[in-house]
N, C-alpha and C positions, 0 to 999 in steps of 0.2 A: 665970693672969696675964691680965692685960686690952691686950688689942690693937689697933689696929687697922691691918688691910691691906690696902694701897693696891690699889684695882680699879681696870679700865681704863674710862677717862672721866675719871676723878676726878684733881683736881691737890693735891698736897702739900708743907708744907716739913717736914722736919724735924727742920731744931733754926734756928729765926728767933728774931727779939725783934719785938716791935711797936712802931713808930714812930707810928704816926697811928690812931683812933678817931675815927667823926664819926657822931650818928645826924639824920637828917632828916624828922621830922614827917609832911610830906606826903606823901612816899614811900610811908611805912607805918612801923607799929613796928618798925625793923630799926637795925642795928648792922652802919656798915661797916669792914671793916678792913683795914689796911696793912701787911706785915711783910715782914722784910728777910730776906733768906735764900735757899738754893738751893731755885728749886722744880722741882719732879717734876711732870711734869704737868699738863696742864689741859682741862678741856671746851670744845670746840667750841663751846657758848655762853658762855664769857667774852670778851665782847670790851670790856670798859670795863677799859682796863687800868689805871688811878685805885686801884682799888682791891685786894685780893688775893680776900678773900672776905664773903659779908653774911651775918648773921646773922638771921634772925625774932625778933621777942621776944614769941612769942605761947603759948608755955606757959613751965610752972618749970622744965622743964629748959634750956631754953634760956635764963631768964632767969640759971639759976645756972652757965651758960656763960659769960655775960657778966660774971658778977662774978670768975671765975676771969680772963678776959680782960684785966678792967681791975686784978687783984692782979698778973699778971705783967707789964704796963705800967707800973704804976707803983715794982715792983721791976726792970724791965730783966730780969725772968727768962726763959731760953731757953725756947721754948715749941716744941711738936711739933702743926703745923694741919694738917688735911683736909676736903676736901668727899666731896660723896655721888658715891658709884660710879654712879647713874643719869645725872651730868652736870646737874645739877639748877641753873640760875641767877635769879637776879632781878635784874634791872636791868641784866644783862650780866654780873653779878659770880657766880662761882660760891657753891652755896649751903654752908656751914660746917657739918662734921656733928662735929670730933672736934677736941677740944680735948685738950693734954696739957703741963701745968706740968712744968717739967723742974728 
């Protein structure tokens, strides 16, 4: 079975819905996201609390994260998020490693 388990650093919710998407050009290709839920967790470098986690959109895995992203957005489906156990941020936001449509 496919898991993933929460390290320390790393902030998670697991079981949110997403309320907000916004991507910003200039920033970089990245995908930031909103979601409402109890979170577990979080790195030391998130401090833009705007946000919950960014996502890159600079391979296909990633881009087919975001299309998973924005199906359980627009279905309101409970969705299970995590970032990288390294603590890994951009822009202050932590970085988005594990996506899971519930």
């Amino acid at each position: 079975a496919l898991g993933y388990s929460s390290l320390s650093g790393a902030g998670e919710i697991p079981n949110g819905v997403i309320t907000q998407i916004a991507i910003n050009r200039e920033l970089s290709p990245a995908v930031f996201i909103k979601v409402v839920g109890t979170r577990v967790g979080a790195p030391s470098c998130a401090s833009n609390t705007s946000w919950d986690y960014v996502l890159p959109l600079s391979t296909d895995l990633e881009k087919a994260m975001y299309s998973l992203l924005l199906a359980a957005k627009a279905s309101q489906t409970p969705i299970r998020v995590a970032g990288a156990a390294a603590a890994a941020c951009e822009f202050g936001v932590e970085k988005l490693t594990y996506v899971e449509s519930k």
